[in-house]
TIVO-2410 file (N, C-alpha, C; in nm, 3 decimals):
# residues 151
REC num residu      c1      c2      c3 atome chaine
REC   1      X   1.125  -1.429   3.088     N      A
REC   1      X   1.164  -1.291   3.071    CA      A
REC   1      X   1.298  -1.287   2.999     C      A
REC   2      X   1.304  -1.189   2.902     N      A
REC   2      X   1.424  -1.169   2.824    CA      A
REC   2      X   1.546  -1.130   2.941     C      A
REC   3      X   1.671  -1.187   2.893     N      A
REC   3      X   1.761  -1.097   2.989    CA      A
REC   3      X   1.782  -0.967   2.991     C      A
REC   4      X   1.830  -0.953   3.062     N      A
REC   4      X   1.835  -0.786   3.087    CA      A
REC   4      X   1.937  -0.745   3.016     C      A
REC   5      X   2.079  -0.814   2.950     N      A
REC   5      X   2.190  -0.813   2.871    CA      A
REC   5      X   2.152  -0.810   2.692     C      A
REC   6      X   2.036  -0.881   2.705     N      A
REC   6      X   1.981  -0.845   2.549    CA      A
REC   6      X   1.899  -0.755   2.539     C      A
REC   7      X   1.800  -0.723   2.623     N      A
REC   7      X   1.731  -0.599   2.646    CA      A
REC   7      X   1.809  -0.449   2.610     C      A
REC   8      X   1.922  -0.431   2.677     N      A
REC   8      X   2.021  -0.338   2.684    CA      A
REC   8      X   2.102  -0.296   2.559     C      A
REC   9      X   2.103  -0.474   2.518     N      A
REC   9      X   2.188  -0.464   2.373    CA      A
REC   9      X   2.069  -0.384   2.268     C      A
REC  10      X   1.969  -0.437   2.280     N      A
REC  10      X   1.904  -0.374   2.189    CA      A
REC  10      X   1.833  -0.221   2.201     C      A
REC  11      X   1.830  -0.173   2.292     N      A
REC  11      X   1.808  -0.065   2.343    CA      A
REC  11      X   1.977   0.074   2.266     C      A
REC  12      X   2.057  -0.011   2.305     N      A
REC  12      X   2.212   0.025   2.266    CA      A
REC  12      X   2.197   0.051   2.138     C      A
REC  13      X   2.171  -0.051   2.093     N      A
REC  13      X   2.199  -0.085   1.890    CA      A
REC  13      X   2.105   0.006   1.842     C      A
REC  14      X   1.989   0.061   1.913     N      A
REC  14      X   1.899   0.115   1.829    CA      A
REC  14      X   1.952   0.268   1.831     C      A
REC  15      X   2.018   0.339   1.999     N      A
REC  15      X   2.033   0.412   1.959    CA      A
REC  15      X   2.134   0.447   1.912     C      A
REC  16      X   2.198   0.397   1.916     N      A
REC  16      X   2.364   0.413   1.832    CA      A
REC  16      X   2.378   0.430   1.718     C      A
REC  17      X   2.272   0.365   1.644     N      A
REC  17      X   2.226   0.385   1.509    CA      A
REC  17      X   2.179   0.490   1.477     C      A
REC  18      X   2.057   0.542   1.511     N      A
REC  18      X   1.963   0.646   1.545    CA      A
REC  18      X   2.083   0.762   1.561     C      A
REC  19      X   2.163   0.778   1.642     N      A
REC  19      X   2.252   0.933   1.679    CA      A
REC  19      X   2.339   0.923   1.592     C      A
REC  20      X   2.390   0.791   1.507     N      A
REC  20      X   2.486   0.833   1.409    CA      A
REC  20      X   2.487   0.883   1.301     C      A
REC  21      X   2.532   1.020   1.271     N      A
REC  21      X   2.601   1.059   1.139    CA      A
REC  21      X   2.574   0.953   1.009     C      A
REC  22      X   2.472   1.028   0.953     N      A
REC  22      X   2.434   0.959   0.785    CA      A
REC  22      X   2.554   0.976   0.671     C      A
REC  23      X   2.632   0.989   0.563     N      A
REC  23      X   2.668   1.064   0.508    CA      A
REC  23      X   2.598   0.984   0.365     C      A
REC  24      X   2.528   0.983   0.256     N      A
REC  24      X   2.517   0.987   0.140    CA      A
REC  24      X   2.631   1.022   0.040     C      A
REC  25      X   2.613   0.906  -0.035     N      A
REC  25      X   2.689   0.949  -0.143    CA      A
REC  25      X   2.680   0.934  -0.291     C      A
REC  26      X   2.684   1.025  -0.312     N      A
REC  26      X   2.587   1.044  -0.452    CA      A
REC  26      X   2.665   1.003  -0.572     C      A
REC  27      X   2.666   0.908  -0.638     N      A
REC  27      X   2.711   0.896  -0.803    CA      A
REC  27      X   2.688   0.993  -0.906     C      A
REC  28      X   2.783   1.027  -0.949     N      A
REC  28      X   2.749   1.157  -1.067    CA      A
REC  28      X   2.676   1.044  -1.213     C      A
REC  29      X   2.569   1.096  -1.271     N      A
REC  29      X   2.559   0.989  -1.382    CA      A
REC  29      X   2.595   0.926  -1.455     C      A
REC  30      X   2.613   0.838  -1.487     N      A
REC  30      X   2.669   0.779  -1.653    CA      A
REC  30      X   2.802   0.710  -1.545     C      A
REC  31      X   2.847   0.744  -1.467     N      A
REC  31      X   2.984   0.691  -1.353    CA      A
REC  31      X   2.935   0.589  -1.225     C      A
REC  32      X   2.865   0.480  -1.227     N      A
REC  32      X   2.826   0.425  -1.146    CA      A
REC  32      X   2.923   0.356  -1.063     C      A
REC  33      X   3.002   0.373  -1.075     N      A
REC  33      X   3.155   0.279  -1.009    CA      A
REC  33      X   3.283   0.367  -0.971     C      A
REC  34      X   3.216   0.517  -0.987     N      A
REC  34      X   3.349   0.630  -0.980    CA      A
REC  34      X   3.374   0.605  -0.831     C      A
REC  35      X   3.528   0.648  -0.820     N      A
REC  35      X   3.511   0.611  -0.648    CA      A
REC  35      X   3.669   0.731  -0.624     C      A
REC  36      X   3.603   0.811  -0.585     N      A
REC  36      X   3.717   0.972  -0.530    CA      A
REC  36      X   3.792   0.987  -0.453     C      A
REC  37      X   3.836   0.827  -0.402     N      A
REC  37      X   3.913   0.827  -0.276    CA      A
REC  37      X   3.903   0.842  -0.159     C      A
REC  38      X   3.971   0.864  -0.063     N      A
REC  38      X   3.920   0.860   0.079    CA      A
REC  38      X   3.845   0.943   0.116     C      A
REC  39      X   3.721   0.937   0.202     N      A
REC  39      X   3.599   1.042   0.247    CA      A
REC  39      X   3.587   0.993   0.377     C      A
REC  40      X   3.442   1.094   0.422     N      A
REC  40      X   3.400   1.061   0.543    CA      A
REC  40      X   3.356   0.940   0.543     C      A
REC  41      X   3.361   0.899   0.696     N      A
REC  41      X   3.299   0.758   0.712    CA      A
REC  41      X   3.163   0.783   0.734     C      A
REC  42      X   3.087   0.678   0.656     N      A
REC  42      X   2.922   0.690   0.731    CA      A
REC  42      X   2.882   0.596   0.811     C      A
REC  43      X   2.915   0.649   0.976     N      A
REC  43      X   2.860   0.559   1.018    CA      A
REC  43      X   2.775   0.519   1.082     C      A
REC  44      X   2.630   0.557   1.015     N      A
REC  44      X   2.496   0.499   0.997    CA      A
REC  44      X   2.514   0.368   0.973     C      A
REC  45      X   2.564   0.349   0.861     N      A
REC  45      X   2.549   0.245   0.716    CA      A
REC  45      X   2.681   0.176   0.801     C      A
REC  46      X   2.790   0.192   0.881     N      A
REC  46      X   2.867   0.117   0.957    CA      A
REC  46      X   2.795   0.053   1.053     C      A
REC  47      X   2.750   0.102   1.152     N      A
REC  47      X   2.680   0.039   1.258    CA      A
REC  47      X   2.572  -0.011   1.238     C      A
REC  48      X   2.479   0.012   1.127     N      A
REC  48      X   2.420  -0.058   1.097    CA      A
REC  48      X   2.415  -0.222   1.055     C      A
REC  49      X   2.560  -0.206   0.953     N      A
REC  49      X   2.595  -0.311   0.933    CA      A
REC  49      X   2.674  -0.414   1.061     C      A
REC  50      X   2.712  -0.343   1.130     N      A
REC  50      X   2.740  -0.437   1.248    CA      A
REC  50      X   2.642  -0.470   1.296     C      A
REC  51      X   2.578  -0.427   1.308     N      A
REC  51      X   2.429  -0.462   1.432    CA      A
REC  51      X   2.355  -0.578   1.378     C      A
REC  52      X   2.340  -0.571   1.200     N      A
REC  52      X   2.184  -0.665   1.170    CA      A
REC  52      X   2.258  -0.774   1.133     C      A
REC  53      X   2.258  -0.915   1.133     N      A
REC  53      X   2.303  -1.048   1.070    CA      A
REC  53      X   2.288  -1.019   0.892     C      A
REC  54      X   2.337  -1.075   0.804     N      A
REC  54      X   2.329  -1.017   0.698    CA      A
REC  54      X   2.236  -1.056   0.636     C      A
REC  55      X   2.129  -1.161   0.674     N      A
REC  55      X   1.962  -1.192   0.662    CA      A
REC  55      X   1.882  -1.144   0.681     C      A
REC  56      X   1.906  -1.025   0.771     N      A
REC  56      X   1.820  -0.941   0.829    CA      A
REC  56      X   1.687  -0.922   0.765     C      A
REC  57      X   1.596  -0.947   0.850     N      A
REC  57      X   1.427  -0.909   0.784    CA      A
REC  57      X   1.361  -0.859   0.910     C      A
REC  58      X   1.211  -0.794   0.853     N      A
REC  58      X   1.159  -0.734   0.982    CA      A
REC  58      X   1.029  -0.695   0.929     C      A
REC  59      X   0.958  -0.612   1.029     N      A
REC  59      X   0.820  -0.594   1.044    CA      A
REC  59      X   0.826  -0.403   1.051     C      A
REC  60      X   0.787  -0.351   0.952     N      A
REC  60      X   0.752  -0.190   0.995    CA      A
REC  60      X   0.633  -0.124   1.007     C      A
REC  61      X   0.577  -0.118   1.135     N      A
REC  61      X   0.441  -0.045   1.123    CA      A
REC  61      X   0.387  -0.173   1.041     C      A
REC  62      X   0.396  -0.290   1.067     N      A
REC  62      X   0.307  -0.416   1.003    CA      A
REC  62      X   0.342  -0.386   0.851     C      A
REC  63      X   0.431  -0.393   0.828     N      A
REC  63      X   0.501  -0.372   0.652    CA      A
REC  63      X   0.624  -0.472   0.664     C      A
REC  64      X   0.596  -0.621   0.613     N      A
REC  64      X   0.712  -0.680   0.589    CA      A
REC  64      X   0.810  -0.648   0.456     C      A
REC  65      X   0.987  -0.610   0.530     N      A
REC  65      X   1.080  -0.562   0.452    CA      A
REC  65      X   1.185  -0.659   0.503     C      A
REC  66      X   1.253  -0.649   0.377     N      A
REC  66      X   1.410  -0.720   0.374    CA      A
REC  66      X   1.528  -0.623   0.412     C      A
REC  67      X   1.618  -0.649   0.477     N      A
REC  67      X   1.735  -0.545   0.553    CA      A
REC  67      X   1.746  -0.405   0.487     C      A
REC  68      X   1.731  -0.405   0.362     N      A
REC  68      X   1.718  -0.276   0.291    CA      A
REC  68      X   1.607  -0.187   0.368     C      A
REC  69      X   1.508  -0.284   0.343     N      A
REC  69      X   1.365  -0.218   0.414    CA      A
REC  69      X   1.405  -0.126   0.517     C      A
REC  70      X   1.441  -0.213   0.624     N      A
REC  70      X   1.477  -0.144   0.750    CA      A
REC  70      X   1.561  -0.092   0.779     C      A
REC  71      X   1.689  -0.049   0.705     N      A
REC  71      X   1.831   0.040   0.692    CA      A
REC  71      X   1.733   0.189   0.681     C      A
REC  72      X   1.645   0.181   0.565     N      A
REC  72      X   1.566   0.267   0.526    CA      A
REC  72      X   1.465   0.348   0.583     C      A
REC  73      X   1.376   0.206   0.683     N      A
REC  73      X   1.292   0.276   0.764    CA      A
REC  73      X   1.372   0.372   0.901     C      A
REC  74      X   1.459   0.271   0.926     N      A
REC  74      X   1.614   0.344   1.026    CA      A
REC  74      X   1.619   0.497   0.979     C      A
REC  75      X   1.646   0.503   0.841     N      A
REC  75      X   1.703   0.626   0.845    CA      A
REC  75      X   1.543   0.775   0.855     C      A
REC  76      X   1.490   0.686   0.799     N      A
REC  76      X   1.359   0.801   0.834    CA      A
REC  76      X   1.314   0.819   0.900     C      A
REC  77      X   1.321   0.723   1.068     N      A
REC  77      X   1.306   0.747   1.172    CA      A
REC  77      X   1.409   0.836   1.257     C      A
REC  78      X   1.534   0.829   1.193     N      A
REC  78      X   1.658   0.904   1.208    CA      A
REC  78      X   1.645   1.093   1.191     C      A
REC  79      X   1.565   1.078   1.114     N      A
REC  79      X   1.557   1.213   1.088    CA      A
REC  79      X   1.440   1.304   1.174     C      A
REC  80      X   1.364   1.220   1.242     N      A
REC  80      X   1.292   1.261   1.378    CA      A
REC  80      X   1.317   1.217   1.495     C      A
REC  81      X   1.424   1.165   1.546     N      A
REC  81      X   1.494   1.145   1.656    CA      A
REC  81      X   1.532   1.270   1.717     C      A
REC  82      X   1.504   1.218   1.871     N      A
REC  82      X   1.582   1.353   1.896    CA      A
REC  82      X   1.637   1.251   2.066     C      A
REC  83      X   1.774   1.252   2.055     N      A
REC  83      X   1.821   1.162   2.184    CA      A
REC  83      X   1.786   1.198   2.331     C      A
REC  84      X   1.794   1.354   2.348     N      A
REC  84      X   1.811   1.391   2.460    CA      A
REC  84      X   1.630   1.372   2.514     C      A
REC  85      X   1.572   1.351   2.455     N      A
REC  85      X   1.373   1.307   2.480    CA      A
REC  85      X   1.372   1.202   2.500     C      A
REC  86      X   1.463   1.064   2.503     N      A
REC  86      X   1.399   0.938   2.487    CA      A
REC  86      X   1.430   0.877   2.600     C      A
REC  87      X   1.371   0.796   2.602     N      A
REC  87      X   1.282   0.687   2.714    CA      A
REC  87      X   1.261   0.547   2.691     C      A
REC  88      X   1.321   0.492   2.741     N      A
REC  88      X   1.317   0.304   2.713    CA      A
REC  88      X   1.228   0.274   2.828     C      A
REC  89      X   1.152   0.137   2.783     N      A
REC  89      X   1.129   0.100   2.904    CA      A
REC  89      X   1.164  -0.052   2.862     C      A
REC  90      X   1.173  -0.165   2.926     N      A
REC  90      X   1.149  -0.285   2.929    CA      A
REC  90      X   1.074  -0.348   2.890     C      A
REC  91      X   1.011  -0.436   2.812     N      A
REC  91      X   0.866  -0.506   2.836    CA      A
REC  91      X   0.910  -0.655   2.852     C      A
REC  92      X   0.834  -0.732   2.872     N      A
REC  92      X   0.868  -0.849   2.874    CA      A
REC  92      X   0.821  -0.908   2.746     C      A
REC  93      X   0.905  -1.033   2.761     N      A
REC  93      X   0.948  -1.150   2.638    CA      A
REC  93      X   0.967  -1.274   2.676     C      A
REC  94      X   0.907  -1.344   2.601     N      A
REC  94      X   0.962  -1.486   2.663    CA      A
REC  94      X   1.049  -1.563   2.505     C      A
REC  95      X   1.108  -1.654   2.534     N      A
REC  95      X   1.135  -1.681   2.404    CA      A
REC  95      X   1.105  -1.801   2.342     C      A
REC  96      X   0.965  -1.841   2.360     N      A
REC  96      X   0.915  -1.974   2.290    CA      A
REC  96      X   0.899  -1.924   2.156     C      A
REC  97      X   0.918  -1.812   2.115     N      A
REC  97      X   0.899  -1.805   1.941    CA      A
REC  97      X   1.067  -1.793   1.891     C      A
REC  98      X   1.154  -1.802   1.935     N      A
REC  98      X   1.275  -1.823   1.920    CA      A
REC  98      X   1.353  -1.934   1.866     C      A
REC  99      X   1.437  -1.922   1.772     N      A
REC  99      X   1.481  -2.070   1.757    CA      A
REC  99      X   1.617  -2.061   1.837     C      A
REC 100      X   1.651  -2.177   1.800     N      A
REC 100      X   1.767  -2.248   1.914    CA      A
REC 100      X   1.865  -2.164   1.904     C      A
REC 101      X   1.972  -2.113   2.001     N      A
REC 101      X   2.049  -1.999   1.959    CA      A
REC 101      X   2.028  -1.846   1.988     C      A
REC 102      X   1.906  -1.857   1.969     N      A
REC 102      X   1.865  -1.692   1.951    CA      A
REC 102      X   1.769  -1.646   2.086     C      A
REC 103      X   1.731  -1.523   2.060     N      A
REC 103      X   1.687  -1.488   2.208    CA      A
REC 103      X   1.593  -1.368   2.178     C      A
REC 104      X   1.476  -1.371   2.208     N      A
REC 104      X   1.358  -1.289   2.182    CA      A
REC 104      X   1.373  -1.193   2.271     C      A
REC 105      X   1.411  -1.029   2.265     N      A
REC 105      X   1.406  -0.939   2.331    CA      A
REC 105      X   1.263  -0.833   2.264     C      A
REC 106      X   1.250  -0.700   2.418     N      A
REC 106      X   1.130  -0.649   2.337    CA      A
REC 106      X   1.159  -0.530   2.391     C      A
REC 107      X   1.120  -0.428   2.364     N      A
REC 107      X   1.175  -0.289   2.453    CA      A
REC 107      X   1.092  -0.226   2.353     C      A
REC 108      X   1.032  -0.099   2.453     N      A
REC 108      X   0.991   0.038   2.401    CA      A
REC 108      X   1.026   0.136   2.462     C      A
REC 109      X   1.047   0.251   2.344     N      A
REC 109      X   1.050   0.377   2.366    CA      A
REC 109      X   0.980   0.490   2.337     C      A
REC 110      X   0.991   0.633   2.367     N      A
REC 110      X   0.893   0.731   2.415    CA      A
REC 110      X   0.982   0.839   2.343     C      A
REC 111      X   0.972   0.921   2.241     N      A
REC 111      X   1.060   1.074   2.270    CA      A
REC 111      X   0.975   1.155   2.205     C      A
REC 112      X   1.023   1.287   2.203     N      A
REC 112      X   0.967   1.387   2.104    CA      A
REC 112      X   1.004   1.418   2.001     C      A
REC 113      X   0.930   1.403   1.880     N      A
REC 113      X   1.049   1.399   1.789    CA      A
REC 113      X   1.051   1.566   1.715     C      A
REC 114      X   1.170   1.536   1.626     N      A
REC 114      X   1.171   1.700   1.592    CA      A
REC 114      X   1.085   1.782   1.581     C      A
REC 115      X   1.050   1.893   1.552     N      A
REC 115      X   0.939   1.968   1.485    CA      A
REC 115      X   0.797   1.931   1.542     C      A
REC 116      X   0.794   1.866   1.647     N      A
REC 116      X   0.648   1.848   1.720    CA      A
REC 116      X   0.691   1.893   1.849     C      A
REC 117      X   0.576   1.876   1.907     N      A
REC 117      X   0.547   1.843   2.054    CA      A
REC 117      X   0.485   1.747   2.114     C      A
REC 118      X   0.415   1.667   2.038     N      A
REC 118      X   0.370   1.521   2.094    CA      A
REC 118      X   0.456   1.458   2.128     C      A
REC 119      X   0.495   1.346   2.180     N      A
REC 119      X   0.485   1.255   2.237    CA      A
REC 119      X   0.466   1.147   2.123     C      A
REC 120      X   0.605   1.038   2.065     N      A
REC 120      X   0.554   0.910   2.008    CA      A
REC 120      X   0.603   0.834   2.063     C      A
REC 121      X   0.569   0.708   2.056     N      A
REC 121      X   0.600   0.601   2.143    CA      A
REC 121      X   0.605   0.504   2.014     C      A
REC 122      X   0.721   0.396   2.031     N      A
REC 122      X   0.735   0.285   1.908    CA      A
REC 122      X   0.753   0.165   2.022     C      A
REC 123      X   0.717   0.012   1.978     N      A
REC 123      X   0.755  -0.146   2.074    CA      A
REC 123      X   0.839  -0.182   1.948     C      A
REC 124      X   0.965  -0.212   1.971     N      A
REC 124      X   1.050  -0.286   1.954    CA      A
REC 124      X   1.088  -0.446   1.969     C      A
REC 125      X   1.066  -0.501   1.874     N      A
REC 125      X   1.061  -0.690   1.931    CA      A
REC 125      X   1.173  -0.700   1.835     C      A
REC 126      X   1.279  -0.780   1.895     N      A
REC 126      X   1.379  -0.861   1.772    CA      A
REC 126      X   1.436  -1.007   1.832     C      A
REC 127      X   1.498  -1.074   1.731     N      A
REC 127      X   1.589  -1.201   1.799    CA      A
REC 127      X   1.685  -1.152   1.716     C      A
REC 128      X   1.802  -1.204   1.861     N      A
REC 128      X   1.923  -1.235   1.813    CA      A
REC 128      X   2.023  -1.322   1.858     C      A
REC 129      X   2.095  -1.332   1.761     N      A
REC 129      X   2.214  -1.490   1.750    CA      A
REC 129      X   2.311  -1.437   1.716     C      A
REC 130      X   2.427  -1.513   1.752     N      A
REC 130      X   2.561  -1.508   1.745    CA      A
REC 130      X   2.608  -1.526   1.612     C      A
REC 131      X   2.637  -1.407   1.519     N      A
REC 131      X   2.722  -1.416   1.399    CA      A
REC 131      X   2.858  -1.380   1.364     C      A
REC 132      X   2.948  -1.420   1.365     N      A
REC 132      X   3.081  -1.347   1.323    CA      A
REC 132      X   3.157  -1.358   1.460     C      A
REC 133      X   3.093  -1.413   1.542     N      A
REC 133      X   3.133  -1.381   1.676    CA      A
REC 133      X   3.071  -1.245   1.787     C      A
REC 134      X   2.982  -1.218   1.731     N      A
REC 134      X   2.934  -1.099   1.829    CA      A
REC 134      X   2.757  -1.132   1.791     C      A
REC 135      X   2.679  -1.071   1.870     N      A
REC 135      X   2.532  -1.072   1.876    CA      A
REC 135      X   2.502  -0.943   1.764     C      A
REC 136      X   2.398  -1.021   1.651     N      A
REC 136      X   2.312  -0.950   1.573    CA      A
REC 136      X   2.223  -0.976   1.522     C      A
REC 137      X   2.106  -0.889   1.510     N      A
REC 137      X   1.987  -0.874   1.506    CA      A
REC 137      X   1.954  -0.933   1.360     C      A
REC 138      X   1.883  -1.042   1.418     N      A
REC 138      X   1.799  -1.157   1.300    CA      A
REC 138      X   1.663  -1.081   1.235     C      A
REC 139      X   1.586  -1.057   1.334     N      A
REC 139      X   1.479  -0.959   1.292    CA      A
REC 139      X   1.436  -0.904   1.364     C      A
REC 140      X   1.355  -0.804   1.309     N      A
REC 140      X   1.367  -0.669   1.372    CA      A
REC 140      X   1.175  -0.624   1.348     C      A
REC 141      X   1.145  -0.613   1.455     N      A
REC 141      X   0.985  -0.556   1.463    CA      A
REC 141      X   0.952  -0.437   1.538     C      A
REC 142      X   0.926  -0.296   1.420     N      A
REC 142      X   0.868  -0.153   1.498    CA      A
REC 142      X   0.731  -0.124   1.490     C      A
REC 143      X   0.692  -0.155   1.592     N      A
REC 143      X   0.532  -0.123   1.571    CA      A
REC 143      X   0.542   0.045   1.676     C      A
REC 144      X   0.416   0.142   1.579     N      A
REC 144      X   0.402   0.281   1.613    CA      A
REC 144      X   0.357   0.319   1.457     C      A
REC 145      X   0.332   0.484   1.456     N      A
REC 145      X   0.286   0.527   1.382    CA      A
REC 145      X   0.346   0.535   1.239     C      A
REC 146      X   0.288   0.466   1.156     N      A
REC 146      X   0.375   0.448   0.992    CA      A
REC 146      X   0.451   0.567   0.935     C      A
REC 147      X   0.392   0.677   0.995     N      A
REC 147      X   0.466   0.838   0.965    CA      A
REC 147      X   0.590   0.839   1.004     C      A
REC 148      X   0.627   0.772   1.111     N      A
REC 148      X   0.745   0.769   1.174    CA      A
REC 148      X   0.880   0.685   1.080     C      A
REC 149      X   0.824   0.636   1.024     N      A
REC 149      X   0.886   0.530   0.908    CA      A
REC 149      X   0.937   0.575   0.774     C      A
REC 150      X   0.861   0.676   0.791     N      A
REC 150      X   0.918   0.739   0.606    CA      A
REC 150      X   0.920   0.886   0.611     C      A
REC 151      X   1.020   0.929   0.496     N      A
REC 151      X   1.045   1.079   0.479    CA      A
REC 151      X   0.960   1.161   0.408     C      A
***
């Protein structure tokens, strides 16, 4: 069984991500490098980047993507989140598919997302290892409905 300390972490990381503030920022054309000085922080694209190892790969709705992939699928799942609906549960994990170092956690959750009334449910599987000095997510697996994945 996964620990209950990585379980948590990942339960944490997902939603921390998920409730944070997107901000976009748009390049005016022909200026790909303009940069206007100090702005808001986005920190989506912050915590994100703390959370995933910078190898990051993963599984969406059975769609293998590279960290982009899943910053991406993040944010389109972001936009049907709704925090105060959700529901973790535990599942179990063992970690014989793990390499040395790392630690196979699995968790699902339950909410409603915006503009419905159903009920979706996504399973969450990732490993993670110690980079930089703190725990982050090597890869990352959302299985649930592919709608949930894109805008």
């Amino acid at each position: 069984m996964a620990s209950q300390t990585n379980t948590s972490f990942l339960q944490r990381s997902l939603s921390s991500i998920l409730e944070a503030p997107h901000i976009s920022f748009h390049q005016p054309a022909g200026l790909p490098n303009l940069r206007l000085g100090h702005g808001p922080i986005d920190l989506f694209s912050t915590r994100f980047s703390n959370t995933f190892a910078q190898d990051a790969s993963g599984t969406i709705a059975g769609k293998v993507v590279d960290k982009e992939g899943l910053k991406q699928a993040l944010l389109a799942l972001q936009k049907k989140w709704q925090s105060d609906t959700v529901k973790f549960e535990d599942q179990e994990a063992t970690v014989s598919n793990a390499a040395e170092g790392e630690s196979w956690v699995s968790t699902a959750f339950s909410w409603i997302p915006r503009s419905t009334t159903d009920t979706a449910r996504i399973k969450a599987s990732a490993t993670v290892a110690e980079e930089g000095g703190a725990p982050r997510i090597k890869t990352l697996s959302l299985d649930g409905d592919a709608s949930l994945f894109s805008t």
